[in-house]
C-alpha positions, 0 to 999 in steps of 0.5 A: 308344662301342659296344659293339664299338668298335674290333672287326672282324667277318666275317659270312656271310648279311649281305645280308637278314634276320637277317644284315643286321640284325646287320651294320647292328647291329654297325656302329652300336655301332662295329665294321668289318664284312665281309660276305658272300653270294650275293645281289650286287646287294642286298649291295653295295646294304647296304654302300652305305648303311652306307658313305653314313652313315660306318660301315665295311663291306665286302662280299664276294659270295660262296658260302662252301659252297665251302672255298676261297672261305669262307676267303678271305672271312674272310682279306681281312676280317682283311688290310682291317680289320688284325684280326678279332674276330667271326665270325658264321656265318649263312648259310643255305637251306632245302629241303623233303623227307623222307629219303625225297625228298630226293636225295644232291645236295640233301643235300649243297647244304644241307649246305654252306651250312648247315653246312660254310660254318659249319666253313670260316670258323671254320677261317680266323677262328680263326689270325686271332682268334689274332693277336688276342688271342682273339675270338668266335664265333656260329653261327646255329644254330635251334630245329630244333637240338633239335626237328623242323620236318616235311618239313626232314629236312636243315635239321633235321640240319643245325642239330643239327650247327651245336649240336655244331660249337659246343660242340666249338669251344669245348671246343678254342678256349676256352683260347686266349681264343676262345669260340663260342656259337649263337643258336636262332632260332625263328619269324622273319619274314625277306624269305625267309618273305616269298617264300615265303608269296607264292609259296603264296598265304597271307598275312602275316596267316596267318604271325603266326597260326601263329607265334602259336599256336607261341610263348609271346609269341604273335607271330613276331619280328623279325631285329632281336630275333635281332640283339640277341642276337648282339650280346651273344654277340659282346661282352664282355658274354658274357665268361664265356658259351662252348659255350651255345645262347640260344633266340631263340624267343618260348618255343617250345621251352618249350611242350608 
C-alpha cells in the first residue's frame, strides 16, 4: 500500500512542473487526485496517461485566481472522490518588475494566482477536510518567502505572504486535526526556466551554472525532489509537523 492510500487530494498547478510531478507522485502511492490549471490542453494530456495506467485522476482547467472557480474546483474534488484529504496550492506566475515598473494590474495578477488562489482553495478544502476527519494542507511557498530575487518585487511579497497565510492556517485549523505546511523551493529546473532560458538565448548549461554557484549541492533540482517533500507534509509521515516551511533549496538559504 502507498503512502496516501485511500486519500484524496485537490492540487492547483497540476499540469507541469512541480504540480504534475506531485500529481504523478501522489498517485503512485495511491491517492484519487483532482487537479487544476490553466494549461487545458496539457492537463487533460496528463490526466490522460495517469488514467491509461489505472490511477484516478481528474482534471479540472481552471484559473483558481478567480474565488468562485478555485472553490468550485476543490468542491467537485471532494463531490467525485466522496472526500478530501490534501490540498496542494501550487499554482504560480512570475513577473519581472521593480516597485517602481510594476503597475496596480500586475500587482494584482500576480497577486491572485500567487496568493489569493492559495486563500480561496483553503477556504473551500477546509469544510470538506471537516467532514473528513481532519487533513493537510501544502502551500507552495519559495525561498523567496525569507529572501529577494532582484526585479521580483510582487512574487517576493507574494511568497512572504503564502509563509504567513501557512503559520496562520495552522494556529486556527490545527486543533480541528487540519495541519498546513509550505515547501520553500529553491532553484528548480521547470518547463517554465525551460522557456524562459529559450526565449533569452542562454542555455540549459548556463542555468545549472548558476544554480551551481547559488546552492550547496551545486546543482539545480529537479520538481521530483520538490514532489517528494510534499509528499511527506501531505502524509501521516509529518503527523506532528504543522505551521513549518521545508526549505527545498540544495542549501541555499544557508549560504552567506
Amino acid at each position: 500500500m502507498g503512502r496516501l492510500s485511500g486519500k484524496v487530494a485537490a492540487i492547483t498547478g497540476g499540469a507541469s512542473g512541480i504540480g504534475e510531478a506531485t500529481v504523478r507522485r501522489f498517485i503512485a502511492e495511491g491517492a484519487k487526485v483532482a487537479f487544476a490549471d490553466w494549461d487545458g490542453e496539457r492537463g487533460r494530456r496528463v490526466a490522460a496517461e495517469i488514467q491509461a495506467a489505472g490511477g484516478q485522476a481528474t482534471f479540472v482547467e481552471a484559473d483558481v485566481a478567480q474565488e468562485a472557480t478555485a472553490m468550485a474546483f476543490v468542491d467537485q474534488a471532494a463531490q467525485k472522490f466522496g472526500r478530501l484529504d490534501i490540498l496542494v496550492n501550487n499554482a504560480g506566475i512570475r513577473m519581472y518588475q521593480t516597485v517602481v515598473d510594476a503597475t496596480a494590474e500586475s500587482w494584482n495578477k500576480l497577486i491572485g494566482v500567487n496568493l489569493m488562489s492559495y486563500v480561496y482553495c483553503a477556504k473551500a478544502a477546509i469544510p470538506a477536510m471537516r467532514r473528513s476527519g481532519g487533513g493537510s494542507i501544502v502551500n507552495v511557498a519559495s525561498v523567496r518567502s525569507i529572501t529577494a530575487g532582484g526585479n521580483t518585487i510582487q512574487y517576493d511579497t507574494a511568497k512572504a505572504a503564502v509563509a504567513g497565510l501557512t503559520r496562520g492556517l495552522a494556529m486556527d485549523h490545527s486543533p480541528e486535526g487540519i495541519r498546513a505546511n509550505a515547501v520553500c523551493p529553491g532553484p528548480i529546473f521547470t518547463p517554465f526556466h525551460a522557456k524562459r532560458i529559450a526565449a533569452s538565448g542562454q542555455t540549459v548549461q548556463d542555468y545549472d551554472a548558476d544554480a551551481a554557484g547559488r546552492t550547496m549541492l551545486r546543482r539545480p533540482g529537479k520538481p521530483e525532489e520538490v514532489a517528494s517533500s510534499i509528499l511527506f507534509l501531505a502524509s501521516e509521515d509529518a503527523s506532528y509537523v504543522t505551521g513549518s516551511l521545508l526549505f527545498v533549496d540544495g542549501g541555499m538559504t544557508s549560504m552567506s
